[in-house]
C-alpha positions, -999 to +999 in steps of 0.1 A: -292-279-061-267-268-037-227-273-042-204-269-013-170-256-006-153-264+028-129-236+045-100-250+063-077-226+089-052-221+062-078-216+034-089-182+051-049-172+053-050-180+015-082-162-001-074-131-026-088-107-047-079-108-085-092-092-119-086-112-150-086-091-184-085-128-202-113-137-182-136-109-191-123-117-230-143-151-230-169-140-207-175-116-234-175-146-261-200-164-238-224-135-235-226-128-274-251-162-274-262-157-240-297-137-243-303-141-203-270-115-203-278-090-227-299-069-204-268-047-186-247-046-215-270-036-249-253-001-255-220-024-261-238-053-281-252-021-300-215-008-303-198-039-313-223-059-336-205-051-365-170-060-350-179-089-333-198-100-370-163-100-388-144-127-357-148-163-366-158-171-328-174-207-335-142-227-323-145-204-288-184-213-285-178-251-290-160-248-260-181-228-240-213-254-234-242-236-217-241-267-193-210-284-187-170-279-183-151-250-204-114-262-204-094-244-178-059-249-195-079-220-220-091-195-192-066-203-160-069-182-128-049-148-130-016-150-122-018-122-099-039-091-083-028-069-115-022-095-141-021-082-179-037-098-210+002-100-220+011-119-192-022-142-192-026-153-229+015-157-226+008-182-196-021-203-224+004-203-252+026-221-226+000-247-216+008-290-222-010-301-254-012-333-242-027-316-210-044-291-233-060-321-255-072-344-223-092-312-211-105-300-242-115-336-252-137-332-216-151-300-229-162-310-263-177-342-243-205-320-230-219-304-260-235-331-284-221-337-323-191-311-309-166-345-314-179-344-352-168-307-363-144-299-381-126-281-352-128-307-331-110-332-354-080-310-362-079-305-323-074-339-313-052-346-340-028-319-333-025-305-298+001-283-307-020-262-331-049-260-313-031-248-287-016-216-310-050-213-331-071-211-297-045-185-280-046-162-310-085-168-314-090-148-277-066-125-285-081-114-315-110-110-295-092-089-273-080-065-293-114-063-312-141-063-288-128-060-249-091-034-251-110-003-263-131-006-237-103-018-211-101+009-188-134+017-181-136-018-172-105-024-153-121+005-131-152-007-125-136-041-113-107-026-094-135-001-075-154-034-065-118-051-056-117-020-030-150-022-019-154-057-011-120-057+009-131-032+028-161-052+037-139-085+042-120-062+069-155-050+084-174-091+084-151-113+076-152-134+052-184-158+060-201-123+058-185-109+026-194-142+010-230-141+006-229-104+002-213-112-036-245-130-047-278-139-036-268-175-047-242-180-022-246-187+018-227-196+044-221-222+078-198-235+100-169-225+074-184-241+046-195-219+011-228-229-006-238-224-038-270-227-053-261-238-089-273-263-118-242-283-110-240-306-076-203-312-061-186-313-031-151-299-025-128-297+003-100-271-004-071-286+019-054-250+020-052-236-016-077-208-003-101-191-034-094-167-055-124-138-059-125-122-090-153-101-101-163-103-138-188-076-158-194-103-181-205-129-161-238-116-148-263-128-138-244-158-130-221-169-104-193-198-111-172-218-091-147-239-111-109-249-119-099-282-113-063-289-098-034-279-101-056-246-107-062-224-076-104-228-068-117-196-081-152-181-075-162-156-102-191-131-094-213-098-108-191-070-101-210-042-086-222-006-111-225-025-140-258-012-147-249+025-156-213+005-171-223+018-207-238+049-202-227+081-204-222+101-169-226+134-185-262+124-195-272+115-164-263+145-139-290+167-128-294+195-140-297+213-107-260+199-101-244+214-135-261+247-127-242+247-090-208+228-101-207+231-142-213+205-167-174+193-164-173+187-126-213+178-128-202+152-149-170+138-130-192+136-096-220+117-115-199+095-126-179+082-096-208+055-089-181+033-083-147+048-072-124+056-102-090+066-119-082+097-136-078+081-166-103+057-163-130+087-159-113+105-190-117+076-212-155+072-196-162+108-204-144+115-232-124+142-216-085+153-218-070+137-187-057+169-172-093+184-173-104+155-154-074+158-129-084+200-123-122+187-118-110+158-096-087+185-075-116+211-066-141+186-062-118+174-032-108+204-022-148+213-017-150+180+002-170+160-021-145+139-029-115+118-013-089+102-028-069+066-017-039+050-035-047+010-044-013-008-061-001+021-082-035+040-090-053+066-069-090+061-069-114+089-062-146+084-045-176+103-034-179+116+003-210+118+019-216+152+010-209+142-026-231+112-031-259+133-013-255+162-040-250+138-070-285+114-057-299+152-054-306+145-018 
């Protein structure tokens, strides 16, 4: 069933990229009892079983129905391209209660007997404290589960941030659109989604945000009511060799001409990456990483581009050739 999103002239001038460390903390919540999302990410349910067994994370599941509204006051849009989980969980600590209660109240509407827990009853009674108790519930998630693993993340959705603004700068964005997911089309400025939900929205020049989320596969959302910014979250891309170690995959043809160390750094540049994202992905001192990075691009099978503050490395031609063993 198909819900649609109409473009105005200023929505196109007010469309932008983000990446949302909070969001990926509750996506992460969600895809702990989500089955359907395990495929991509088993090496880090393997991982985290026994961390993720010691967090109390049944007052986050009763507000994450498999069908129905999560409550946006808990998981806003970012605040900006390069937002930290600081800066976001800061921004839910400030939210209304009274705000905070209304939309929760929704939330716990759409799971049955959810109105009758425990949870819910101390929620509704004191807005206030389910406002703190909630806030530090994702952050302990955070610090358990999702900030280990943070930079090899951030990467991966920064790289996809690049790559899909590229492609917005090559088709535009009624052709980047449908690129994101094969659930999404597009006509005569309007975005359609193929979703279990059915709704209708005009967005009178707020614009969306695009944020791409390793958690959220295989699913694409559309969601946050006013005064929220609309906000389409979608599969970012390389999230299948996410987990994996790059040193175990690179031919062995490729360490006997480069080395294992360089071998290792080329295989693993999939996606465009950070020097320190590719040291924490490999387990490697930063300034090895850096000397493979620099001969790499020196032999031309590499180039390197600055994005905010960061320099991401990437494969040339030549260097995805050699890596694929073409």
């Amino acid at each position: 069933m198909p819900s649609y999103l109409h473009f105005g002239d200023d929505d196109f001038l007010r469309c932008r990229f983000a990446v949302s460390p909070l969001w990926e903390t509750q996506d992460a919540v969600r895809t702990l009892k989500r089955p359907d999302r395990h495929g991509y990410h088993a090496p880090w349910l393997r991982r985290m079983r026994t961390a993720a067994a010691g967090l109390d994370l049944t007052p986050l599941w009763l507000l994450m129905p498999r069908r129905g509204h999560s409550p946006d006051w808990l998981g806003p849009p970012p605040l900006g391209p390069a937002a930290t989980f600081e800066e976001e969980i800061a921004a839910v600590r400030r939210a209304d209660p009274v705000a905070a209660r209304e939309d929760t109240a929704r939330s716990l509407a759409c799971t049955p007997g959810a109105f009758d827990s425990p949870y819910a009853r101390a929620w509704m009674a004191d807005p206030v404290r389910m406002v703190a108790e909630l806030a530090d519930a994702v952050e302990e998630v955070w610090r358990v589960l999702i900030e280990p693993d943070w930079p090899r993340l951030r990467a991966l959705l920064e790289a996809d941030v690049a790559f899909h603004s590229r492609r917005l700068a090559e088709v535009g964005l009624g052709g980047l659109l449908p690129e994101l997911h094969g659930r999404l089309g597009w006509r005569e400025s309007t975005l359609t989604m193929e979703s279990r939900g059915d709704y209708e929205r005009h967005l009178n020049g707020q614009g969306l945000v695009l944020m791409p989320s390793v958690f959220v596969w295989p699913d694409v959302i559309s969601g946050f009511d006013p005064p929220w910014q609309p906000t389409l979250v979608y599969p970012a891309r390389g999230i299948a060799g996410l987990w994996t170690n790059p040193a175990d995959r690179a031919p062995q043809a490729l360490v006997r001409l480069l080395g294992r160390g360089r071998a290792a750094v080329l295989t693993a540049l999939a996606e465009p990456a950070t020097t320190s994202a590719l040291a924490h992905r490999l387990g490697l001192a930063p300034s090895s990483v850096s000397s493979h990075l620099t001969t790499l691009r020196d032999a031309g099978l590499l180039t390197a581009r600055r994005y905010g503050h960061q320099v991401l490395y990437e494969r040339t031609p030549l260097g995805m050739a050699l890596a694929s063993g073409g």
